[in-house]
N, C-alpha and C positions, 0 to 999 in steps of 0.2 A: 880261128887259125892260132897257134901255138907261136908264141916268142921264141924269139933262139936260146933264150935261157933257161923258159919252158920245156922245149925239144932238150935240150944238152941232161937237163934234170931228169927229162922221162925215160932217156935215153939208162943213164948211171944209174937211178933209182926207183925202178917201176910200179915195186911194193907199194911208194909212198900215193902212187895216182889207183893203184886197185880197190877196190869193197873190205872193209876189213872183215878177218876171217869171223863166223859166228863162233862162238863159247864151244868148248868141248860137254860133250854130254853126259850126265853125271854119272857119277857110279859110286853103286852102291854094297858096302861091302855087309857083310853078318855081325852081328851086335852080340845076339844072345837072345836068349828067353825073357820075358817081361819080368817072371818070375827069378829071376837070376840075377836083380836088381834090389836090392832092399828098400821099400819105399821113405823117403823123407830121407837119405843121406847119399852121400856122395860116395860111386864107386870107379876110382881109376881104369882107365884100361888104357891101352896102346893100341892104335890101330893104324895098319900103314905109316909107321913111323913117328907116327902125331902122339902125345900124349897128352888124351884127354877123359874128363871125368861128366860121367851120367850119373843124371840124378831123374827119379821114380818117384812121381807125386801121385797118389793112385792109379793112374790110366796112361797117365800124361808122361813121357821122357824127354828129357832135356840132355843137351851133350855141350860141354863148350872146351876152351881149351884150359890143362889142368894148370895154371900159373897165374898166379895175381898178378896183371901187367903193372902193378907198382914197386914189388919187392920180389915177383916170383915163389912166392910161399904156393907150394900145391891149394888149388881150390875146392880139394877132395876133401880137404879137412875143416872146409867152413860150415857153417851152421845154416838153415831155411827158417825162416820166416816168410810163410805164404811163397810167394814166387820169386822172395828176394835172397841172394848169395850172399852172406855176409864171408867174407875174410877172416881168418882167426887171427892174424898181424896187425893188420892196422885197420878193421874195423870197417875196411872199405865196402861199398853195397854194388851188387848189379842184379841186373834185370835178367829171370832166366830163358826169357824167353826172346830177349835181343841181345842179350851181353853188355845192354849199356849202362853204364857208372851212373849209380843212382844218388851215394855217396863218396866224395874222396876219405883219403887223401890219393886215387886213382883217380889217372883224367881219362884213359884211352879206356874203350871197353874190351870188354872180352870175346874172342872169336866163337861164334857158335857153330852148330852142326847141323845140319836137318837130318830126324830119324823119325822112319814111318813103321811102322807094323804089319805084317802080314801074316792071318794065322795068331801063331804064338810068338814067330819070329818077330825081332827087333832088328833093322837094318838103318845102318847111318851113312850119309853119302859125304864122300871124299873128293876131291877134283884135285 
């Protein structure tokens, strides 16, 4: 049996006593060609509003967002070392295959993408 403060509550805000809603499902928009990637460096694009840069390690693609969350410097212009993003600014490292600050002087990591392949196609998912 429900309290009357309970009732009053369920009454005014019922959202807060429902299942909450599952994730939206993702979607996946078109990248490009694998080949339309140069392998070992960073190539910007815009997608859905987002600016962000892939990068093409033989087979493998990676996408994250293109901004050093320490100073904002494009991450299109940093340099690989194996799987690691260096920063051209300050030198900062992340992980390309989670975004996470490997080195500072960044503490936040960087947001990734997931992109899969179909074919020749390259598609990356946006929510």
């Amino acid at each position: 049996m429900l309290s009357r403060r309970q009732t009053i509550l369920h009454r005014l805000f019922p959202s807060l006593f429902s299942a909450p809603l599952p994730p939206p499902p993702p979607v996946w928009v078109p990248l490009g060609a694998l080949d339309d990637f140069p392998d070992g460096q960073g190539q910007p694009v815009v997608i859905a509003g987002r600016k962000i840069v892939v990068f093409r390690l033989g087979e493998e693609v990676y996408a994250l967002h293109n901004a050093c969350p320490h100073n904002r410097v494009p991450l299109s212009s940093g340099s690989l070392t194996g799987h690691t993003l260096i920063c051209r600014a300050h030198a900062a490292r992340f992980d390309l295959k989670t975004g996470a600050v490997l080195r500072g002087p960044a503490r936040k990591p960087v947001r990734t993408y997931a992109v899969r392949q179909t074919g020749h196609a390259l598609e990356i998912e946006v929510r």
